[in-house]
C-alpha positions as CSV (number, residue, x, y, z in Angstrom):
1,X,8.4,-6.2,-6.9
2,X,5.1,-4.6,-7.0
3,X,3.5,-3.9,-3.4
4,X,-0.2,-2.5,-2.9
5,X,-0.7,-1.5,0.9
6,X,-4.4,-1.5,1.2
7,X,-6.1,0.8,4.0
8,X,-9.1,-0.9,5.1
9,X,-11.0,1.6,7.5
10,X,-13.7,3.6,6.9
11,X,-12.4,6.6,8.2
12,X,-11.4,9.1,6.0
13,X,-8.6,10.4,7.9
14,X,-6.2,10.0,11.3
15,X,-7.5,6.3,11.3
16,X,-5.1,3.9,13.4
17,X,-4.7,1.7,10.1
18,X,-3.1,4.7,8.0
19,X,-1.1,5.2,10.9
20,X,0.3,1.6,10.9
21,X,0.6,1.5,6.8
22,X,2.6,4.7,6.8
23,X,5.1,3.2,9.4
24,X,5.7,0.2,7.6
25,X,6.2,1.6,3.9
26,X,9.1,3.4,4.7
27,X,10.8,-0.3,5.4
28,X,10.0,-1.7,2.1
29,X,9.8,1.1,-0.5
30,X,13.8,0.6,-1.6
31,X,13.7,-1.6,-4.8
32,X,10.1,-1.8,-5.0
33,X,7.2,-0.3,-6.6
34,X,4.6,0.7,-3.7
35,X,1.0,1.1,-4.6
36,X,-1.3,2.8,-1.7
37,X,-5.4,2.6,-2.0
38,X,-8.3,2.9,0.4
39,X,-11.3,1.8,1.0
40,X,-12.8,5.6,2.6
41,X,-14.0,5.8,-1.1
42,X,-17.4,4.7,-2.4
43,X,-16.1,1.4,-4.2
44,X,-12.9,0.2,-5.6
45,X,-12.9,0.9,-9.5
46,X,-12.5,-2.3,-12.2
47,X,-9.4,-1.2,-12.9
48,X,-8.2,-0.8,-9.4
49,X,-9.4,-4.7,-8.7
50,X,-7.6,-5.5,-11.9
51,X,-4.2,-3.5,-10.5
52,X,-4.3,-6.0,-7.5
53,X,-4.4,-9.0,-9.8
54,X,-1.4,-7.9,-11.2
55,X,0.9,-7.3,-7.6
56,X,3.2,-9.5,-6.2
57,X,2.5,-8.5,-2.7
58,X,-1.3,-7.3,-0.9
59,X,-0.8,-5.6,2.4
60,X,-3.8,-5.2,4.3
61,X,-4.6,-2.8,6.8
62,X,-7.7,-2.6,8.9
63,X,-9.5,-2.4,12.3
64,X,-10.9,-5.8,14.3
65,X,-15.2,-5.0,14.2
66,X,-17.0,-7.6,16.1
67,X,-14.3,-10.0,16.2
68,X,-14.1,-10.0,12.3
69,X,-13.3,-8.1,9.3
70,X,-15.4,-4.7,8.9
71,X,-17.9,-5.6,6.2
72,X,-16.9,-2.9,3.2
73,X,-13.7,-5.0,3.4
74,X,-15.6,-8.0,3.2
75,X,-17.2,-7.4,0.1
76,X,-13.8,-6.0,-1.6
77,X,-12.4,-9.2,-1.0
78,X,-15.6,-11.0,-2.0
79,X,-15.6,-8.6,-5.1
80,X,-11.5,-8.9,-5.7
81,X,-11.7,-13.4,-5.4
82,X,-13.9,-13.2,-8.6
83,X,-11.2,-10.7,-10.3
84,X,-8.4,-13.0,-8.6
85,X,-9.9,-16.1,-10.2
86,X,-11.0,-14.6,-13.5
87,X,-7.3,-12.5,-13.9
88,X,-4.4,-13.4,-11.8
89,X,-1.1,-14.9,-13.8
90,X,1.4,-15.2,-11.1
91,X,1.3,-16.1,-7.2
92,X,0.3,-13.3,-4.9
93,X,1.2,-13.3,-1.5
94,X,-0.5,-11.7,1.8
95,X,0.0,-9.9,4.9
96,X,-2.3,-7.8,6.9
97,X,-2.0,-5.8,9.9
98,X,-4.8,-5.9,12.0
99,X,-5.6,-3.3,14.7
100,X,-8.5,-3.6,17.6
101,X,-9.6,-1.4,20.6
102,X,-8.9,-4.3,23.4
103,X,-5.2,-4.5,25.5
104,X,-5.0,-7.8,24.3
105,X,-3.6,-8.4,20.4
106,X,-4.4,-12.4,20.2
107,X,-8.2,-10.2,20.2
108,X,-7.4,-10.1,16.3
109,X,-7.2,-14.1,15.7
110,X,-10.6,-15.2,14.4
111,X,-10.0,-11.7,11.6
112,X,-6.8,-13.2,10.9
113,X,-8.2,-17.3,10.4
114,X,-10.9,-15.4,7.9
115,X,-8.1,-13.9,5.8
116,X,-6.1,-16.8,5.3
117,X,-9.4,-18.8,4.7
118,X,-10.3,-16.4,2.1
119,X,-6.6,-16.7,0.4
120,X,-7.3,-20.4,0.4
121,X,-10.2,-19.9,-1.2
122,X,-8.8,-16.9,-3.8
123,X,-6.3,-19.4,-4.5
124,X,-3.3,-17.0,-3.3
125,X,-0.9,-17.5,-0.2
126,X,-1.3,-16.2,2.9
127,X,1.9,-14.7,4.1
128,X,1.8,-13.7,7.9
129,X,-0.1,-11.8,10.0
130,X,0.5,-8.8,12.9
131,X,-2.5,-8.9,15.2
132,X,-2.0,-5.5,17.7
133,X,-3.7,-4.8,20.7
134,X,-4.5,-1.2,22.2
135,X,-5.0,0.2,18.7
136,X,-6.0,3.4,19.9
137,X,-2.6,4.5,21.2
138,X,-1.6,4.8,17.9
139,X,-2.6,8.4,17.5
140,X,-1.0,9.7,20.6
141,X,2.2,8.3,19.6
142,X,3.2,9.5,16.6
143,X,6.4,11.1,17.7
144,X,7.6,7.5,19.2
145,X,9.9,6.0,16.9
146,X,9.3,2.8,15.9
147,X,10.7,-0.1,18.1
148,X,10.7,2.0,21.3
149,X,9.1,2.8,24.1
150,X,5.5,1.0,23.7
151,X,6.2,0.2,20.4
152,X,9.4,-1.9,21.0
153,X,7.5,-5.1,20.1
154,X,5.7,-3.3,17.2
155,X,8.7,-2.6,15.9
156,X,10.4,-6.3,16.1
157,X,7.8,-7.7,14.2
158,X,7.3,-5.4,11.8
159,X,10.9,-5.9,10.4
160,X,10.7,-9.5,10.5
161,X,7.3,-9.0,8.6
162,X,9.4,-6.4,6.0
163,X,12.1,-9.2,5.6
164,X,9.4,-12.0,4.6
165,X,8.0,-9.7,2.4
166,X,10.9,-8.6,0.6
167,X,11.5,-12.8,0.3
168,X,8.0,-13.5,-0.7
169,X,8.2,-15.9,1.8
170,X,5.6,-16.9,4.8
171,X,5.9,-17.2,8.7
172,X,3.3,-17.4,11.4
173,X,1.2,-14.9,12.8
174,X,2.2,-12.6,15.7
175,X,-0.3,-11.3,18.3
176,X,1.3,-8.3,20.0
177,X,0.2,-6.4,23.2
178,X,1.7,-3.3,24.1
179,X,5.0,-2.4,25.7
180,X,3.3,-0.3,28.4
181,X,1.4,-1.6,31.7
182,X,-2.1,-2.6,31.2
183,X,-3.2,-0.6,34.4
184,X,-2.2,2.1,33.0
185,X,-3.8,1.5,29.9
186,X,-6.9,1.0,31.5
187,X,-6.8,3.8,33.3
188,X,-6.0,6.0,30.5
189,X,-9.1,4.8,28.0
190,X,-11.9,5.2,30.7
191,X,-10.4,8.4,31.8
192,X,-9.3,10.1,29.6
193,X,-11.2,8.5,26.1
194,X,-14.5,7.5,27.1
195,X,-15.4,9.7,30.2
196,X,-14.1,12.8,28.0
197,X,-16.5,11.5,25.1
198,X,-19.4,10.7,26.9
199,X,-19.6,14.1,28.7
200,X,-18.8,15.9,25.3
201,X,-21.8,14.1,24.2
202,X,-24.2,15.0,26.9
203,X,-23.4,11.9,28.9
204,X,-22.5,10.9,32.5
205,X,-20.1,8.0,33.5
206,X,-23.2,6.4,35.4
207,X,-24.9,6.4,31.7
208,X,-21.7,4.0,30.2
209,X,-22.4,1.5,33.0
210,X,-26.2,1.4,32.7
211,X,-27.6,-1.9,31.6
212,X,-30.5,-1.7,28.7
């Protein structure tokens, strides 16, 4: 079976969606031809669009913007419907992994009902979806192994997500918070993330909290 695992950020490195791709390859590349591309470059060639016709599996990987889909993914997939429609010979299925900023993972739903409308539309299936809240943790634990510690429920659905894939099959959508205490959490992005940044930037706390 052949797999592409799309990266969807814009950063070009140590973004939380290369993070959550490289953890989930290692659970489907027995048996199975893995493709990996990103969308850091300028613009996806013809014959990388044409690639994706030809997969049996898209895997997409990205960060929630605004409630939605960051819009250099949204004209990929605009671009990649019209290859889809014009190219595509056999059924393609979908899954995405969605990341966003907020405790909360059901923060990802309206991203996630835009995917599988566009798959209606493309004329392909949508398989499932992993919504995840407190994206952000990603990079400070990279030496937590899957399924433990705060990523016990990560874990869970990403092998129920590996075992639909390897069936081509389709289930519904998981919207996952963290295994680790939202006080905490809290506590941790304002004091540690965005007081740090705002004074490394010139700023005070009093200058997050002022109104415009």
């Amino acid at each position: 079976m052949r797999i592409a695992m799309i990266n969807g950020s814009p950063k070009y490195k140590n973004s939380n969606s290369l993070n959550l791709l490289k953890r989930l390859e290692p659970l489907l590349c027995e048996d199975n031809e893995i493709l990996c591309y990103s969308l850091t470059v300028k613009s996806f060639s013809k014959k990388q669009y044409l690639e994706l016709c030809h997969m049996d599996i898209l895997i997409f990987f990205f960060p929630l913007y605004v409630d939605g889909i960051p819009s250099h993914l949204f004209r990929m997939l605009m671009t990649l419907e019209e290859y889809m429609k014009a190219n595509r010979e056999s059924p393609i299925t979908v899954y995405a992994i969605i990341n966003n900023g907020f405790y909360e993972g059901k923060q990802n739903h309206i991203a996630m009902q835009i995917l599988e409308n566009w798959c209606l539309r493309t004329g392909i299936t949508f398989g499932q979806g992993i919504g995840m809240g407190a994206g952000e943790m990603m990079d400070s634990l990279n030496n937590v192994p899957l399924g433990k510690g705060p990523l016990k429920n990560l874990g869970q659905a990403y092998q129920n997500m590996a075992d639909l894939i390897k069936s081509c099959n389709t289930g519904g959508s998981v919207f996952l918070n963290p295994n680790f205490p939202k006080f905490a959490w809290k506590f941790i992005a304002c004091h540690l993330f965005w007081n740090q940044t705002a004074r490394k930037n010139g700023l005070e706390k009093k200058d997050i909290l002022r109104q415009l």
